[in-house]
N, C-alpha and C positions, 0 to 999 in steps of 0.2 A: 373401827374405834371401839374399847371397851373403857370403861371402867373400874379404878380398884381404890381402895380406902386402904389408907399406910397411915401407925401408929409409930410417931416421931419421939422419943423420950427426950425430953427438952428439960435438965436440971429436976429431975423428976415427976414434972409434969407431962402429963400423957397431951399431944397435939395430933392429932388427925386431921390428915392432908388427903385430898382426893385426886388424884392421876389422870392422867389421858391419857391413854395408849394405845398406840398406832404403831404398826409395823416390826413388832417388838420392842418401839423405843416409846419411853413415857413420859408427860412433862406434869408439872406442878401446876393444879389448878383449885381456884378460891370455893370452886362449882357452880359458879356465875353461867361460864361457856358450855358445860355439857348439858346444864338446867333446859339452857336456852334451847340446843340443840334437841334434847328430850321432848320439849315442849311443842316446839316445832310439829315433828315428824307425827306427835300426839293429837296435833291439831289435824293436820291433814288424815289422818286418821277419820277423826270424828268426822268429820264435815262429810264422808262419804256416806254414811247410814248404813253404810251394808248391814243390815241384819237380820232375818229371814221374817219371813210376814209372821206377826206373831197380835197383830193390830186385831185379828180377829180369831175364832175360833170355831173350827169346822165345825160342821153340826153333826151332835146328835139324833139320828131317827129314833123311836122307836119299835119295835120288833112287828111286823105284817101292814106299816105304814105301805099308803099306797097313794102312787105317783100317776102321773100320764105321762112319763115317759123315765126311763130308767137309761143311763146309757155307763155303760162299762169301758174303762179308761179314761182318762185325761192326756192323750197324747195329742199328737202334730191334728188330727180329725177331731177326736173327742172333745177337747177344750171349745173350739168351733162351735160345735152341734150345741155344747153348754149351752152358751155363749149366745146365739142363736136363736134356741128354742124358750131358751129365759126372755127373751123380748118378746112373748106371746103373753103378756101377768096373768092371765088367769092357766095357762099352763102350769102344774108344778113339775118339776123337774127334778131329778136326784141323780147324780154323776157321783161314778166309785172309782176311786181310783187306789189301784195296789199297792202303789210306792208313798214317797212323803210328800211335804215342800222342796223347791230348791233350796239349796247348800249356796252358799256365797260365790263358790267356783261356778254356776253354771253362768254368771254375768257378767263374768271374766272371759272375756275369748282364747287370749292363750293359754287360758290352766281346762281348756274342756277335755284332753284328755286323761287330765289326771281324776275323772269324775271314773273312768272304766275300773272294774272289778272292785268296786264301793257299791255298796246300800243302794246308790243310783240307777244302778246298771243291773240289768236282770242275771247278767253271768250264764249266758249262751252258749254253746259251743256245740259244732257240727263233728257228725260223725268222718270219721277219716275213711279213706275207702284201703290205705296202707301202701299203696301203689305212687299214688300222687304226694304234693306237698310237701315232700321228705324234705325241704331245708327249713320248714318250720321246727321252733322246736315244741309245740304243745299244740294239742290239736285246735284248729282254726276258730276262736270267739270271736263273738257274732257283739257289737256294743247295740246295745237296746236299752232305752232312759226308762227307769223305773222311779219316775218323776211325774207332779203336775209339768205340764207341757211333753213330757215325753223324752221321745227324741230330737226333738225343739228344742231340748234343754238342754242336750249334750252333745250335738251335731259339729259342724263345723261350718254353718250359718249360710253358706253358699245358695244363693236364691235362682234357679234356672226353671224355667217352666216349663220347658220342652219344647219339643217339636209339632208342627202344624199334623205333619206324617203321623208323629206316636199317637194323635186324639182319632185320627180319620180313621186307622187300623183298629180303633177300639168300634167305632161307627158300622166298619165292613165286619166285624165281629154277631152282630146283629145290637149292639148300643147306642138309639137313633138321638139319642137326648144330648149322647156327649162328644159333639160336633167343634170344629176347631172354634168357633165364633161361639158357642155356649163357654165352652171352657175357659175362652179367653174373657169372656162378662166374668166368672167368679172369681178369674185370676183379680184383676178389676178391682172388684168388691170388697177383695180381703185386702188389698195396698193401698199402702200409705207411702207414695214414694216422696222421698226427701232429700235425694241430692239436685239441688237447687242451679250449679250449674248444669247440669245432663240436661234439666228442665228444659233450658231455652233450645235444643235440639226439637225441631219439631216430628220427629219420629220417634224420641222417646216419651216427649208429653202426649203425644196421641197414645201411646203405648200402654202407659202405668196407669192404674188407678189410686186417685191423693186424697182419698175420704176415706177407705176403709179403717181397719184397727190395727193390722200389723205394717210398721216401719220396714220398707226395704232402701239401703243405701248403701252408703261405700266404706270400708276402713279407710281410716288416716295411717297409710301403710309406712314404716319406717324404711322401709325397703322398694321406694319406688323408683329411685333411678334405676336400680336392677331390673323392677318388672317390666320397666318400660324397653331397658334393650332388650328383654327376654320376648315379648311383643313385637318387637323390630325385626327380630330372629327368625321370629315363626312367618316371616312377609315372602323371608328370602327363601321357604318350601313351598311359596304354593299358598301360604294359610294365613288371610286379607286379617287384616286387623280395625276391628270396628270400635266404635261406641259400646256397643253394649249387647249383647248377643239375644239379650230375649227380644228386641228391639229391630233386630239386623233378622233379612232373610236370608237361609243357607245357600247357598250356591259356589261352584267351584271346586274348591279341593276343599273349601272350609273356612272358619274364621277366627279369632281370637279378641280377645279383650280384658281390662280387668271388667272382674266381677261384679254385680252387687251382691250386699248379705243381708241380713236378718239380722241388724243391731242398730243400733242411736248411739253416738257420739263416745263407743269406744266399750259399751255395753250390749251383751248380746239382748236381744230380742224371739224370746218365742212364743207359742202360744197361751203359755200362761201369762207373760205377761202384757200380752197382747189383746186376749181373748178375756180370760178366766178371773183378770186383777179387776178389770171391770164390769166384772158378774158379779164379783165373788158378795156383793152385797145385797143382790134381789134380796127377797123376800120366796121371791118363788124357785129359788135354786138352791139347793142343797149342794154341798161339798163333805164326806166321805174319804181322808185319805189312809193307808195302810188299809185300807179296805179287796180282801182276797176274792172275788169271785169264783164262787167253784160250780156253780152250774146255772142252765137258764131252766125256768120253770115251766114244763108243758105239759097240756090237759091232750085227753085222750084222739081230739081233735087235730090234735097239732098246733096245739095257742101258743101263743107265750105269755102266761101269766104272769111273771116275776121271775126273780134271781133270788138264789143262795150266796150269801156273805157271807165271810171270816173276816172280822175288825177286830183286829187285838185277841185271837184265840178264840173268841165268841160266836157261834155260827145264831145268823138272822137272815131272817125271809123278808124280800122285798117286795110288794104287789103292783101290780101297771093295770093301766087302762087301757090304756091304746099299745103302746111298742116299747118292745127291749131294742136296745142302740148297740151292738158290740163294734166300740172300737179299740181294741186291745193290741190293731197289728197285725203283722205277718206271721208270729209264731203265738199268741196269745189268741187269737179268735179262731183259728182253724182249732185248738185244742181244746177252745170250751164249745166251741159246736158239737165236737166230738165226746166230751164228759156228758153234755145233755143229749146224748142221743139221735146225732144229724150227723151224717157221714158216711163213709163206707160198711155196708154193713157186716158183711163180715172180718172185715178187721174192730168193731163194733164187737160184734160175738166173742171175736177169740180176747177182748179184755172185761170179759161179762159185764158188756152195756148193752141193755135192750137198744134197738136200734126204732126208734120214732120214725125218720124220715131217713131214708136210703139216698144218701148224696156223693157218689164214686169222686167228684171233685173238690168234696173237701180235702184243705193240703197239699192237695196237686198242687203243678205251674207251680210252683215256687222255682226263681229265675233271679238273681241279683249280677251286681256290676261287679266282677272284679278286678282286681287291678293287679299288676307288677311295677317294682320299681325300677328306672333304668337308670344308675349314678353318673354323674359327667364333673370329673374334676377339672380346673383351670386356676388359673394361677391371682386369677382378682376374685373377688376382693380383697386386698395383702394384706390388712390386719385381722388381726387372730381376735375372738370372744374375747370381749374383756370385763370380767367379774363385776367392777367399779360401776363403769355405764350401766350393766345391767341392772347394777341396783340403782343407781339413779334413774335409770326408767322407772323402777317401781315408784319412786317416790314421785314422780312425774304423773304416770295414772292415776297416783293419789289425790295428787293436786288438779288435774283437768282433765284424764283420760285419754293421755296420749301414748308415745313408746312402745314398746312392743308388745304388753301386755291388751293392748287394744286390738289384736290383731291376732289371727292364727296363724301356728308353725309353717303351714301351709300359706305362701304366697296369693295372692287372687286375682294371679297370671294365668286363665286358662283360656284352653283351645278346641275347638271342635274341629275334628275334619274327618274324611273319609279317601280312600283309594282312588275311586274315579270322580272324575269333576262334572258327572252325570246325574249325582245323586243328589237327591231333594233333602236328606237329613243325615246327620252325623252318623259314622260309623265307631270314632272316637272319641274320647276326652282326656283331656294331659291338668294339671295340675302341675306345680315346682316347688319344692322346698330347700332355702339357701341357707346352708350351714357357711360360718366362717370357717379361718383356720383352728386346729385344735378346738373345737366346737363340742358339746354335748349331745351331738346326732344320734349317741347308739339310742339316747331314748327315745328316740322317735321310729326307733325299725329296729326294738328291742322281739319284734315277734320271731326271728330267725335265732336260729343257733348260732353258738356260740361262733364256729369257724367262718361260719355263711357271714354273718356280721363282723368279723375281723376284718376279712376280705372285701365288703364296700368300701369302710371307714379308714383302710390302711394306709390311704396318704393324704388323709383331712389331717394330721400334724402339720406338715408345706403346704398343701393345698386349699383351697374351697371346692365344698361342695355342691353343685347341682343336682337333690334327687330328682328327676322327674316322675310322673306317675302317671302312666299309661291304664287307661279303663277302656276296655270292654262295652257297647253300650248297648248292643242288640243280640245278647248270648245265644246259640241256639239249644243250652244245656238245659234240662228243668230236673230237677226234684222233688221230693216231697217232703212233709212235715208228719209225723206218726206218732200215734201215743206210744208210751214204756209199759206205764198202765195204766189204770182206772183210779188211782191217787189222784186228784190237781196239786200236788206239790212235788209231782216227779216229773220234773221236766220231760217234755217231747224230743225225740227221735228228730233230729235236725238231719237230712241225706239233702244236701247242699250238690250233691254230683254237679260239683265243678268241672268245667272239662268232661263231662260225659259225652257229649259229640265232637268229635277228634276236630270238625270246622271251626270250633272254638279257639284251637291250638292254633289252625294256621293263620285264624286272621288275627289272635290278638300277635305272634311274630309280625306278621304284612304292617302291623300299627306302629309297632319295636322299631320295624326297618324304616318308617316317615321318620318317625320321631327321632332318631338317630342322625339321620342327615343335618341336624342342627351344629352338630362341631364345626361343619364345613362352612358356615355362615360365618358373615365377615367379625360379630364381636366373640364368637366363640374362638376365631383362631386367634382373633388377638390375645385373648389369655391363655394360648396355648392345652385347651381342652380337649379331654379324651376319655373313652369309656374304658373302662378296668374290666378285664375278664373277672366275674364272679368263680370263687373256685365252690363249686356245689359234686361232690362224691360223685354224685350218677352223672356228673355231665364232663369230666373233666376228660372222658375219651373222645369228645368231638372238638374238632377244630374251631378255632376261633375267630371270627366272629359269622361262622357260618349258620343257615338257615336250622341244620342238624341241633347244634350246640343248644341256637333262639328256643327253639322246641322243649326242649328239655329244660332249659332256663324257667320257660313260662311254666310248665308243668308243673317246678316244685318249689315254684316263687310264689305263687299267687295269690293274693289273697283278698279280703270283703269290704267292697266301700262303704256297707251298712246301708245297702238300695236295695234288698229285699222288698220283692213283691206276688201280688199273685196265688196266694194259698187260699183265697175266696173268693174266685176267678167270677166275673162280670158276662154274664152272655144270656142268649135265651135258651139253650138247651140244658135242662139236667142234665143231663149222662156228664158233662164234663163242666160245665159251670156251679155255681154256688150260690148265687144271687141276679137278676133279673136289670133289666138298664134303670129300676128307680130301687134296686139296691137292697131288694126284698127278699129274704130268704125262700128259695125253691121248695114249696111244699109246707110252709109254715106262714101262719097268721102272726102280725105282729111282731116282727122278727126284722131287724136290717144288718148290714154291715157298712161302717161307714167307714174306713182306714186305707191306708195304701195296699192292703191285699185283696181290693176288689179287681185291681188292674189287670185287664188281660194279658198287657206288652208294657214292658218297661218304659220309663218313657225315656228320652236322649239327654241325658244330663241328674242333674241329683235330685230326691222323688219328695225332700219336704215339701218343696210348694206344690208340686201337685196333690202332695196327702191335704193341705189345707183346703184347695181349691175342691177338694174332694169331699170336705165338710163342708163347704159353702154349700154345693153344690147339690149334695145329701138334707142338708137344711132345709132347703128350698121347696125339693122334694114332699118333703114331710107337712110344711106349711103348705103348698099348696092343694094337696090331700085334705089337710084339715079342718082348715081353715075354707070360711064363707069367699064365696070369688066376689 
């Protein structure tokens, strides 16, 4: 509907008439009906508040102020440790964070992708080794929230905490603190579970913890008669469908369920405003944002006495008492370790950094999930996207936070399983995402080229599509993370060697070929469902749909769930760790690291709630050090 103003010459008087028009055709209105209509949508408008905390005003430090604990980032850990350490009052505290406030889309669960390559997103990207990835068309970005909360803020909410397996491997690693029954108390600690039917399940109320500060619960999916056949589907491979997977032990070939996520009633939830909204008022906490870090401060000893800051162009020194905090992440904390002189040394040397403490494991073990997508068209759901609904969805989240805009692209249909029905922890994880007909799918697998995305998309005009998305959960590939130079504003050397161990290749195909068998299931043939050869250059000499062909597919499909971990590896040996099992920097006083790069092993599913549980965890730590027992 728009509006137009028409000037009627009436016996020479000028009459202005105001229109409605729809559809090209317009009708004669007093302005009564569009006022009302204006007013409306205006309303629903207001009532929601979106508009970014402005209630208060970060603080100013002054220049060689000095804190008892400094901690760098505000991400998935960082906010936490805030959070946390500020419940000590006579603690002060001062958190820096690089990026800004959240933006109105990170609250929004289906606009979080549109937060990538914005202000929010640090604008990543792995080096290409030229060999691999060839149907991408620009080399592989990495999405990382350069936000209070992090990548909390701009994730895809999905709350899994892992495997009993991925804690004990961290344990046999020589990390005696972080035991499946510790890790599960912090899981605990940090939730706040609120879907109220689950509750009366007595395996998942034993389960969750409903005192902590972050909300874990369900989307109001718009799309759940689908997910629930898609659940029914996965019964008839082999892959049991539970309640709730953090909840459910593995066994079998595997299991499935919907989700929980990281949101309240159609709003995402992370740790800013989980953690950090309820800090942000001490007294004894400081908030810093647009705040750059470019080095940790060390005396001859190996202290850490403070941090160098860039706020708005400005370079200030920070001073600590007890400990610098870096939780910056997988590619942010392995690079300031490395600007302050902790690292390998002579890769140290050759960007003329004196080398403080010689740590060959900084940047190492870098290890993430990745995934491919496998397309599966059929013929329901018969109606096509329709523009109309969509926007009355919006105006529906407006009003109560319902419709699709409450919910991510991605389904929260997922599955864990593995090859053999011997194994105690996932090998895989599948994911769905359900385009109608004539749908807007390429923006959502716009990272391929041009031809490579012709050829998924080329029968969602008649059809619907099923992407599915097949991860990787136990790579055996690792990389590392490397300076370019001695600038902190030239980004690090990302060498992601995806697929550097050819075993990566054949199981993530062996996952392809489960996950495949699903057209053969009873509602997939009822819609007459099938997988479309992708046409990819280098692969179009092998036969179809042979093991050959899968190989190749995966090879130059692949791409990053944004589960990066590992580049300030957890153990007790230097030569290859980085930090200590209470998270202490190897060879430095004062010094921790508390983010998802401490983890030795990935864990089986997606790594924000273990990064949180990781700052409980980390907190805990730290108080119990300091604090009178």
């Amino acid at each position: 509907m728009r509006l137009k103003l028409v000037d009627l010459q009436d016996g020479g008087s000028g009459v202005i008439v105001l229109l409605v028009c729809s559809d090209g055709a317009c009708a004669t209105t007093t302005g009564a009906a569009p006022q009302l209509f204006a007013s409306a949508l205006n309303f629903f408008a207001a009532t929601q508040c979106f508009v970014p905390d402005k209630d208060h005003s970060f603080k100013k430090v002054p220049d060689l102020e000095t804190f008892d604990f400094i901690i760098v980032g505000a991400g998935s850990a960082g906010s936490v440790v805030a959070n946390r350490l500020s419940e000590v009052s006579h603690w002060n505290v001062l958190l820096l964070e690089a990026g800004a406030e959240p933006p109105i889309e990170t609250e929004i669960p289906w606009l979080y992708r549109t937060l990538a390559r914005t202000r929010y997103d640090w604008h990543y990207v792995t080096k290409n080794d030229g060999v691999k990835q060839k149907a991408l068309k620009n080399p592989l970005a990495w999405i990382r929230g350069k936000v209070l909360g992090g990548s909390s803020s701009t994730n895809a909410m999905i709350y899994v905490r892992g495997n009993d397996h991925d804690f004990q491997t961290w344990v046999n690693e020589g990390n005696p603190s972080w035991t499946p029954e510790n890790v599960n108390y912090y899981f605990k600690k940090a939730e706040n579970f609120q879907d109220l039917k689950l509750l009366r399940d007595t395996g998942i109320f034993n389960t969750y913890g409903r005192e902590g500060p972050l909300v874990v619960n369900t989307f109001n999916s718009t799309v759940r008669k689908l997910t629930k056949k898609i659940l029914k589907s996965y019964s008839y491979i082999g892959i049991e469908e539970v309640l709730d997977v953090n909840a459910a032990e593995f066994h079998g070939k595997g299991f499935c369920a919907i989700s929980r996520v990281t949101a309240r009633s159609g709003v995402r939830e992370s740790t800013y405003t989980a953690y950090l909204k309820k800090a942000k008022n001490r007294r004894n906490l400081k908030i810093i944002t647009n705040a750059f870090v470019t080095k940790i401060l060390l005396n001859v000893d190996a202290k850490a006495y403070g941090v160098e800051v860039e706020i708005n162009g400005k370079r200030n020194r920070f001073l600590v008492k007890r400990e610098v905090i870096v939780s910056g992440g997988v590619v942010n904390t392995p690079q300031l370790l490395m600007l302050s002189g902790i690292g390998p040394r002579e890769h140290l040397l050759s960007k003329n950094i004196s080398c403080i403490v010689d740590l060959p494991g900084v940047g190492n073990n870098l290890h993430d999930h990745l995934y491919v997508p496998v397309p599966i068209y059929g013929d329901e759901p018969e109606e096509e996207e329709n523009k109309a609904e969509l926007m009355f969805d919006v105006v529906k989240y407006l009003y109560n936070k319902t419709g699709y805009l409450a919910h991510t692209f991605l389904t929260d249909a997922i599955a864990f399983f593995s090859r053999s029905k011997d194994m105690a922890y996932p090998e895989f994880q599948s994911y769905t995402g359900i385009f109608l007909k004539n749908s807007t799918v390429r923006q959502f697998i716009d990272i391929y080229k041009d031809d490579v995305l012709e050829s998924i998309v080329r029968y969602n005009a008649d059809k619907s599509l099923y992407v599915k998305i097949l991860n990787l959960l136990h790579p055996y590939s690792r990389g590392r993370i490397y300076l370019n130079t001695s600038n902190p504003y030239d980004y690090p050397i990302i060498h992601a060697n995806y697929l550097g161990d050819d075993r990566d290749i054949q199981d993530t195909v062996d996952g392809i070929k489960i996950l495949t068998k699903l057209v053969n299931t009873p509602y997939f043939k009822s819609i007459k469902a099938f997988i479309p050869r992708i046409h990819i250059s280098e692969c179009n000499e092998y036969k179809y749909p042979s093991d050959l062909y899968w190989r190749c597919y995966v090879t130059h499909m692949i791409a990053s769930m944004s589960h990066q971990v590992g580049t300030s590896k957890m153990g007790p040996n230097p030569e290859d760790a980085v930090v200590n099992n209470f998270l202490k920097v190897h060879g430095v006083t004062g010094l921790r690291v508390i983010d998802a790069s401490i983890m030795p092993f990935v864990t089986s599913g997606n790594t924000n709630a273990p990064a949180i549980m990781i700052g409980e965890m980390g907190s805990d730590m730290i108080k119990n050090e300091y604090l009178p027992k």
